[in-house]
C-alpha positions in Angstrom: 75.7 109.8 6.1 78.8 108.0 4.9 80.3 112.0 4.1 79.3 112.7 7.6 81.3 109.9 9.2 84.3 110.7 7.1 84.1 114.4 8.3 84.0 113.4 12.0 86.6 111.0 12.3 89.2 113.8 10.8 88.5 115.9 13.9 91.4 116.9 15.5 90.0 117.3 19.0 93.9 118.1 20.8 94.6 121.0 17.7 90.6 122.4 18.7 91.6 122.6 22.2 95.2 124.1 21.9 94.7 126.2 18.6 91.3 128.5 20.7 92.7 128.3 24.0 90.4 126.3 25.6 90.5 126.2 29.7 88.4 125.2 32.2 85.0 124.0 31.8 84.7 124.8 28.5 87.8 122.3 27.9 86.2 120.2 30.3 83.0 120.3 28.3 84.8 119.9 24.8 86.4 116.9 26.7 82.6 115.0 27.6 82.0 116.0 24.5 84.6 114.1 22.8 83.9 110.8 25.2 80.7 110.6 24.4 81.4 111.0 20.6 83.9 108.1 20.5 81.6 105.8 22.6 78.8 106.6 20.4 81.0 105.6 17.2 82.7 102.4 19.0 78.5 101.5 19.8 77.8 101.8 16.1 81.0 99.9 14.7 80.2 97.4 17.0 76.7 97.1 15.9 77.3 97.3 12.4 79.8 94.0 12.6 77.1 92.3 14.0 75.7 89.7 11.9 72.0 90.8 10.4 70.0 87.9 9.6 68.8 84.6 11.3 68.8 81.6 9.6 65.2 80.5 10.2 66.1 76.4 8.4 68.7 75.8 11.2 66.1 76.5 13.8 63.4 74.5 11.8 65.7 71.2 11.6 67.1 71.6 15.2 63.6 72.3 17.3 60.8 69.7 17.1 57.5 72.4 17.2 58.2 74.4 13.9 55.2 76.7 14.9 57.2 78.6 17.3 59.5 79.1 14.3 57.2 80.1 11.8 55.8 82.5 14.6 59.2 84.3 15.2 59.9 84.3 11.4 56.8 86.1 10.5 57.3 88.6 13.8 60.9 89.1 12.1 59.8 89.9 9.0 56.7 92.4 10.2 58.9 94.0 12.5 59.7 97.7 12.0 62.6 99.3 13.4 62.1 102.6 15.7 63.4 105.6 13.7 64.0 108.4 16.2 63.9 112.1 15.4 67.7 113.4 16.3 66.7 116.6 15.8 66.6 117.8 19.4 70.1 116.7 20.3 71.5 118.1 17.4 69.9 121.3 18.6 71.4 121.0 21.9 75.0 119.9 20.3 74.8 122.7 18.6 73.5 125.2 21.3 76.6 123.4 23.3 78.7 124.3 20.1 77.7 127.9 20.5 77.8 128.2 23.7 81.3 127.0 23.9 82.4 129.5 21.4 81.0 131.9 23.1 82.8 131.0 25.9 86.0 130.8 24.1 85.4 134.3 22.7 84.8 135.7 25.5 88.2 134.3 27.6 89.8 135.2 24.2 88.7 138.6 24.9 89.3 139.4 28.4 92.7 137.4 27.9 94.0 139.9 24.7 93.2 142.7 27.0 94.9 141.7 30.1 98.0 141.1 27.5 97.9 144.3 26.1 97.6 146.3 29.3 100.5 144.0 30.9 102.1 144.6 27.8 102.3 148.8 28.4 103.0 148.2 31.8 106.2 146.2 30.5 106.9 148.5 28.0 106.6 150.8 31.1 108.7 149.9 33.4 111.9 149.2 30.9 112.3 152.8 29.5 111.1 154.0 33.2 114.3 156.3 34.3 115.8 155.3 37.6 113.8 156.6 40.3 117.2 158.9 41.4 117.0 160.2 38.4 113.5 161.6 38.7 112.5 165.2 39.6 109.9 166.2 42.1 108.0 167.3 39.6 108.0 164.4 38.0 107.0 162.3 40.7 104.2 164.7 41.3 102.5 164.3 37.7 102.9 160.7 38.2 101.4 160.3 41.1 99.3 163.8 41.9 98.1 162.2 45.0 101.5 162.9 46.6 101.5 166.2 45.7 97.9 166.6 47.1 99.2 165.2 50.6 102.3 166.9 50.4 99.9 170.8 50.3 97.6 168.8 52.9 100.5 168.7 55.8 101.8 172.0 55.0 98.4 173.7 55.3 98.1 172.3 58.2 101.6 173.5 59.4 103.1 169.8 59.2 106.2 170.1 57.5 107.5 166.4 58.7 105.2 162.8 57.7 103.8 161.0 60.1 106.3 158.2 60.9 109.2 159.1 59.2 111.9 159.6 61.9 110.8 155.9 63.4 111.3 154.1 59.6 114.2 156.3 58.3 116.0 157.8 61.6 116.4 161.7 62.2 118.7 163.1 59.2 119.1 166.3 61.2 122.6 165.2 62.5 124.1 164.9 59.1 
């Protein structure tokens, strides 16, 4: 037990949280966590400083009706502490434990993704040529849907977009 104690008092619960990542409830959960660690250890230091025996004499000399005394003495001595079976909520620690990796895995995940992809789009957009420097052709292949519209209206015998002599003015007078 006394290897175990060692071991948990070396956690470094701020390097966890910073070194995975941790946001939200899973930090939040790694938090309660955390609290109800520490009060559990300040519980058991404060217990363990408690003093262990009673000093049955003092209470002999001091009341008059020793019965009472040698009553509690022998209820002292036949008295057997509770042991309880931890096993359960060391299950659910460590169901917690991986659930909270999981967790962390997962935002890990979707996080390196979301990186990458905003990292092409980056990459992208500095060696994108000016757009005056574009071709039609070019814009087309980029964006086909353009080129789509663009057969739509002429098919139909548009040869002007919708709207764009009120946004841009008529350019026939130049």
């Amino acid at each position: 037990m006394a290897a175990g104690r060692s071991a948990a008092t070396k956690i470094d619960w701020a390097h966890i949280t910073s070194s995975l990542g941790l946001k939200g409830s899973t930090a939040t959960s790694l938090q309660a966590f955390k609290k109800r660690n520490d009060d559990a250890r300040r519980k058991l230091a404060a217990l363990t400083q408690q003093p262990q025996t009673v000093d049955f004499s003092r209470y002999r000399s001091t009341l008059s009706n020793t019965a009472i005394v040698d009553e509690m003495e022998q209820q002292f001595k036949n008295f057997k502490p509770a042991t309880y079976d931890v096993g359960r909520q060391l299950k659910a620690i460590d169901a917690f434990e991986a659930q909270a990796v999981k967790s962390a895995e997962e935002t890990k995940g979707k996080v390196d993704i979301e990186v990458g992809e905003l990292e092409k789009t980056l990459k992208n957009i500095e060696t994108a040529r000016p757009f005056e420097d574009l071709t039609v052709d070019e814009v087309a292949a980029a964006q086909p849907e353009i080129d789509k519209r663009t057969e739509q209206l002429v098919s139909k015998g548009r040869w002007q977009v919708p709207g764009y002599k009120e946004k841009f003015g008529d350019l026939s007078v130049i």
